[in-house]
N, C-alpha and C positions, 0 to 999 in steps of 0.2 A: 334213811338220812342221806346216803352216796346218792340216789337214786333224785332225792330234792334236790342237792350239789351239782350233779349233773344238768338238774331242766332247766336251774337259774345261769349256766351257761353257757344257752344256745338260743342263736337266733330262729325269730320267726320269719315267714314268707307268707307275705301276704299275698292270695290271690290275683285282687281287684275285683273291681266290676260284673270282668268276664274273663272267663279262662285263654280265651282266642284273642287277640291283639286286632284283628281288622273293628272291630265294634268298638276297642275303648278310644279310636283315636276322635273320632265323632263323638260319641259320651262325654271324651273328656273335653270339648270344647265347649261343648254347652255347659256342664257344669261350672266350667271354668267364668261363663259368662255367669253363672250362676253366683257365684260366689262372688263377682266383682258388685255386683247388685247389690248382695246382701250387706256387701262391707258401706258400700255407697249412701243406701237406704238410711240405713241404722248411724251409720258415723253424722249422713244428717238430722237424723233425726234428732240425738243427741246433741248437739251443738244447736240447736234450735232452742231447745225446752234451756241449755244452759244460759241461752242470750238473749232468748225476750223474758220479761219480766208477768207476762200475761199467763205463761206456762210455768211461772213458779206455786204447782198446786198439786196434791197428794195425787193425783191418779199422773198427771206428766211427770214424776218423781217417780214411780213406780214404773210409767212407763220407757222411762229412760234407761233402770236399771233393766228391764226387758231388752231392749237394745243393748246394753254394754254383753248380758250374755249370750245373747243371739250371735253377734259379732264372735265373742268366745268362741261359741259352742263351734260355728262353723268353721271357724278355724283350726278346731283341732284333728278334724279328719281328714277335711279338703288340701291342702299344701303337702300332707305326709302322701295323700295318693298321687298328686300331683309329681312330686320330687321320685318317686317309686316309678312310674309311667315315665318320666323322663329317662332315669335312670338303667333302667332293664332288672335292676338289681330284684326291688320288688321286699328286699330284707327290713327287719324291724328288730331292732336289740330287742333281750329281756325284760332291761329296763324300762327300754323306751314304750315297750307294749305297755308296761302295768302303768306308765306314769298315762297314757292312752286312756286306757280303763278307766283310773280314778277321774281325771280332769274331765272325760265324758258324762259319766256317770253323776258327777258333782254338777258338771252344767244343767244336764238334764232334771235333776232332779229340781234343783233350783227352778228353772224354767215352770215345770207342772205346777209346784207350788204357787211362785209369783203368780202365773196367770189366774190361778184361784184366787187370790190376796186382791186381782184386779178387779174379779167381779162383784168381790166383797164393796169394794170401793164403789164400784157403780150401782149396788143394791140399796147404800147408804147414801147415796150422795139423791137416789129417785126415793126412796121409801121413807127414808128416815132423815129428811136436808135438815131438820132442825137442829139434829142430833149431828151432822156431820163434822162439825169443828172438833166436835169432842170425840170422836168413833175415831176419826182418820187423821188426828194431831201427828204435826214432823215425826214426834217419840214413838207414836205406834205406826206408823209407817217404815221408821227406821228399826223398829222390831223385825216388823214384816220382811224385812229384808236379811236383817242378820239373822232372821232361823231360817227361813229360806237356805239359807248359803251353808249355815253351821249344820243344821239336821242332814242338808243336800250331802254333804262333806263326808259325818259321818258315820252317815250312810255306803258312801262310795268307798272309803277307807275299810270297813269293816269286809265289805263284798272284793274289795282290791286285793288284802292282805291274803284272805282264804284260796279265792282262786288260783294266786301266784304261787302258796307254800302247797299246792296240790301235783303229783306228781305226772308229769306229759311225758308220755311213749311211744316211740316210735316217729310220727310223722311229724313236722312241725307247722304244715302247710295250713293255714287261717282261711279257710273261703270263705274270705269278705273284702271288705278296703279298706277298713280298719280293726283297731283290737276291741273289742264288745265282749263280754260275759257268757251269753249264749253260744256264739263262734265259737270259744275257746273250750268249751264243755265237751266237744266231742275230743279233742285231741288229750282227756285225760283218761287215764289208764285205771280207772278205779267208779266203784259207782258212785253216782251225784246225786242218788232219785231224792235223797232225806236233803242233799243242799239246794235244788233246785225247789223245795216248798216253801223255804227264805227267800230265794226271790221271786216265788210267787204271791209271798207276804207282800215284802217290799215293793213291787210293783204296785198292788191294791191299794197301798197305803199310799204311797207318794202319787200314784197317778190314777188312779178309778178314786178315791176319797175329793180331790179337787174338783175332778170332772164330774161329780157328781153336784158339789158343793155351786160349781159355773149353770149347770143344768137349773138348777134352784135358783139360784139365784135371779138368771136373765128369766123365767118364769114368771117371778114375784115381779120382778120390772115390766112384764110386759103387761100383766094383770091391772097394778098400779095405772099406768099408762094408760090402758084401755078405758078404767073407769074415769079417769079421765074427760074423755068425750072430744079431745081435741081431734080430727083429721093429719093436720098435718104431723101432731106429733108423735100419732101413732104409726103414721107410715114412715118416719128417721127414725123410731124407736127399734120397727121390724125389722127394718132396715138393717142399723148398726149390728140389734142382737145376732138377727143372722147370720151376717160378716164373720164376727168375731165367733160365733159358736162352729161356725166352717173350719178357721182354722185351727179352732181348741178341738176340732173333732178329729180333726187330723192327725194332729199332736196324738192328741193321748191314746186314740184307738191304734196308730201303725204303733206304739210304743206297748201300750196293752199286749196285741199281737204279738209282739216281739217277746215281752218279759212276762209271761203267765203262762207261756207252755214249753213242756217237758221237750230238751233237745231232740229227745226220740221224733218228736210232730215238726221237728223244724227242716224249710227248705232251703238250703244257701241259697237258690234263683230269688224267690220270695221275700228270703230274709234281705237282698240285699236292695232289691226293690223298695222294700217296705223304709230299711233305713236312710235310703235316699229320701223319701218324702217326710219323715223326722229328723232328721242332723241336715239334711241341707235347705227343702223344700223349704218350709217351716220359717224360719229364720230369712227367708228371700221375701215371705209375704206378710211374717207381722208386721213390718215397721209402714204398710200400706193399706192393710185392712185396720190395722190399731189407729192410725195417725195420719197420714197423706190422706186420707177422704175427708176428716176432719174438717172442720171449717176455722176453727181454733188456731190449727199447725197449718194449714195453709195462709191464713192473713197473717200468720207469723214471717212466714219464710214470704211471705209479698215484701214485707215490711224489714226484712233482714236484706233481702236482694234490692228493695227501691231505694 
């Protein structure tokens, strides 16, 4: 118990980036450009679907709420590395790390899920349009969203609690840019191997179960579509599904990678690689692979600017 009492009383250091200072100042300018992007993107996007009336419909409802956590998500690592880089300081309270943890954790998982919830929407709206008033009603979409969020939660609450009352020795130093799950595994003093098979549960669950679910689904659409016979709308159907299956690959394989192996396999170079192109990357290219190709969200935004 002295030995809990003492970990919850000390700050963390986070690495960054990179251990050496001439690399992060260039990294951090591009991210930085990164990040304005993504708020940019997404905050229009969002105020689009709120103000034309043509994108008051279950998939720009959905994907709206994509945008408010992308927006989130990116926000919760980027500004703290930010404020640490400026700083020299580089420290991260106790607190401040585990509230890090959960609110990542909760974005993320949410994110996996909705995206899955999206391509539900789009396997209903080509496979089954008869049925789609009734499949994809306000109330199950607005389901779709509140377990999204609530299972996301906790999830993250449960993985947050355990980590925090686990006792850290010795070093406090995070080689990463933010506080994650994995990072924090080495600096505990005690073995993980039986906790680390929960979140390799919980990873399967929340993120190989969707992606698997998007896999099928954009499948069944493209099948649909092919028998079809039309040309052109089998090449915007390739088209889209491709788009969207690039950036859903992204998502959930660097995130896979990340949360389904034993800290033993992990590399902070790698891991921190990896996490950049899920918490940042990610979130810079939904709101343009989802929506700005769109033909829908572009006569929007003609008609919002004309």
């Amino acid at each position: 118990m002295g030995t809990g009492n003492h970990s919850c009383g000390t700050d963390f250091t986070l690495v960054g980036l990179f251990k050496y200072g001439h690399l992060d100042t260039i990294l951090f300018t591009v991210i930085a450009l990164l990040f304005a992007v993504a708020l940019i993107g997404n905050i229009t996007l969002v105020h689009l679907i709120r103000l034309d009336r043509t994108l008051h419909t279950p998939m720009y409802f959905l994907l709206s709420q994509l945008s408010i956590i992308d927006m989130m998500y990116i926000s919760t690592t980027v500004p703290k590395m930010a404020a640490n880089f400026l700083s020299d300081t580089k420290t991260i309270s106790f607190l401040g790390c585990a509230i890090q943890t959960f609110v990542f954790l909760t974005l993320g998982g949410s994110e996996a899920l909705l995206l899955g919830f999206m391509s539900y929407d789009r396997y209903i709206a080509i496979c089954q349009p008869l049925h789609y008033p009734l499949l994809m009603s306000r109330n199950i979409c607005c389901s779709m969203v509140a377990g999204a969020w609530s299972s996301s939660s906790i999830n993250a609450f449960v993985h947050t609690v355990y980590v925090f009352q686990l006792p850290f020795c010795g070093s406090r130093i995070v080689n990463h840019f933010f506080c994650e799950v994995p990072s924090l595994l080495p600096l505990v003093c005690e073995d993980t191997s039986q906790y680390e098979h929960t979140v390799l549960l919980s990873g399967l669950v929340i993120l190989l179960l969707p992606f698997l679910a998007i896999l099928v689904s954009y499948a069944r659409v493209l099948v649909v579509v092919f028998q079809m016979g039309s040309g052109k709308g089998q090449s915007r159907a390739v088209s889209t599904c491709s788009s969207h299956l690039t950036v859903a690959s992204l998502f959930y394989v660097t995130g896979l990678c990340t949360y389904t192996q034993p800290h033993s396999l992990h590399s902070p170079g790698r891991d921190k690689v990896v996490a950049v192109l899920y918490s940042i990357v990610t979130p810079v290219l939904n709101p343009f692979i989802y929506s700005l190709r769109n033909k829908e969200v572009m006569g929007a935004l003609r008609r919002q600017v004309g």
